[in-house]
Each structure stands twice: as structure tokens, then as C-alpha cells.
C-alpha positions as CSV (number, residue, x, y, z in Angstrom):
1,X,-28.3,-63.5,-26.8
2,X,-24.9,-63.3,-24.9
3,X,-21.1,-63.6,-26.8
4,X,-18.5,-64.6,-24.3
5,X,-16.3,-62.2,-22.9
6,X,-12.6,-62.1,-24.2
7,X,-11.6,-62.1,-20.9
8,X,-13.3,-65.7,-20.2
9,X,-10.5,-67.9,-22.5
10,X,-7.6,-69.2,-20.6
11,X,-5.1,-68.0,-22.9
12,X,-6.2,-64.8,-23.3
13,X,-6.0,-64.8,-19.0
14,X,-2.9,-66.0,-19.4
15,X,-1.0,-63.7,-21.8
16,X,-3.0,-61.1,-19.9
17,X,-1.2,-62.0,-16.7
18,X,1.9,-62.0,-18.3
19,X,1.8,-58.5,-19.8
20,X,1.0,-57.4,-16.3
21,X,4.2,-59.0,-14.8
22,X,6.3,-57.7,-17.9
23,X,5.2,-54.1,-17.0
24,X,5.2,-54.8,-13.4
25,X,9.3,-55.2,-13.9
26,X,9.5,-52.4,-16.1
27,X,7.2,-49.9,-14.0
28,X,9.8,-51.3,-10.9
29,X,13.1,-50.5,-12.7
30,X,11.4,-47.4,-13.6
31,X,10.6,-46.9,-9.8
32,X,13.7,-47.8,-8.7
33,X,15.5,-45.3,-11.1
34,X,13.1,-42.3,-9.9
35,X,13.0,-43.1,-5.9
36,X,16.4,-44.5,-6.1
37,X,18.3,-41.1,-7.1
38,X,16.8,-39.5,-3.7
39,X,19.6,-41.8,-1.9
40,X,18.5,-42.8,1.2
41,X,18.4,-46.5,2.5
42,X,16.5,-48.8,0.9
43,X,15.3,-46.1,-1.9
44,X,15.4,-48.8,-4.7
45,X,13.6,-51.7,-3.1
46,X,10.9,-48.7,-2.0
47,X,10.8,-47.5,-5.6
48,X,10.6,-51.0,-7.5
49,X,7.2,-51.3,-5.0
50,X,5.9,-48.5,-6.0
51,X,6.3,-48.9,-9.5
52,X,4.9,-52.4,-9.5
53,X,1.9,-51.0,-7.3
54,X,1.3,-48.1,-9.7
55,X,1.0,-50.4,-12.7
56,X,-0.5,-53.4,-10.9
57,X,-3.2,-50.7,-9.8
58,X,-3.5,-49.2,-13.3
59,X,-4.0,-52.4,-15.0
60,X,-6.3,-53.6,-12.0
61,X,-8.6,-50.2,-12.7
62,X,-8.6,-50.9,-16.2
63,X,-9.9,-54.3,-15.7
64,X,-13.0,-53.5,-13.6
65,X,-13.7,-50.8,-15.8
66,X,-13.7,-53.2,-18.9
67,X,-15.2,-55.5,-17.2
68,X,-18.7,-53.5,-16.2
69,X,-21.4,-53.8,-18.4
70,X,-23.2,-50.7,-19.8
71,X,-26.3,-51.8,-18.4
């Protein structure tokens, strides 16, 4: 007998996606602060990538690893 995943309704996808864009801005501001206080050229627009990278990264880790089945 199998239960459908969470992850399998559309509007749990969806809200899903959107948390992951929400932190995406926030991880870049926080990037963008951090890298940005170095001062050299272009240190924001290098720091909001790897913010958004670092939690685009986290959130895609966390998703394979919910995702596996203890089998």
C-alpha cells in the first residue's frame, strides 16, 4: 500500500517554489551585504549569486534527501 508523497500536489510544489525564491532574495541581500563590504567591482552582484546559490543548493540537498526512500 503506497500514500502519495506531499511533494506530488501542485500546491504544495508551488508554495514550495516560492519559499525557495523568498529565501533566494534574502540569502542574496545577505550575500550582497557580506561580499559587498570587501569593495571591489562588482562585489554585490557577486555576493547576491552566491547567496542565491548557497540557499538554492541547500534547499536542492534537502530535497533529494527528503525525497529518497529508506528502502
Amino acid at each position: 500500500m503506497s500514500s502519495a508523497s506531499l511533494q506530488d500536489n501542485v500546491v504544495v510544489q508551488f508554495l514550495v517554489g516560492l519559499v525557495v525564491i523568498t529565501a533566494m532574495f534574502v540569502g542574496g541581500g545577505g550575500g550582497a551585504v557580506v561580499v559587498g563590504s570587501l569593495g571591489f567591482p562588482y562585489a554585490d552582484v557577486v555576493g547576491v549569486f552566491l547567496g542565491s546559490l548557497l540557499v538554492f543548493l541547500a534547499f536542492a540537498a534537502l530535497s533529494v534527501r527528503s525525497g529518497q526512500d529508506g528502502a
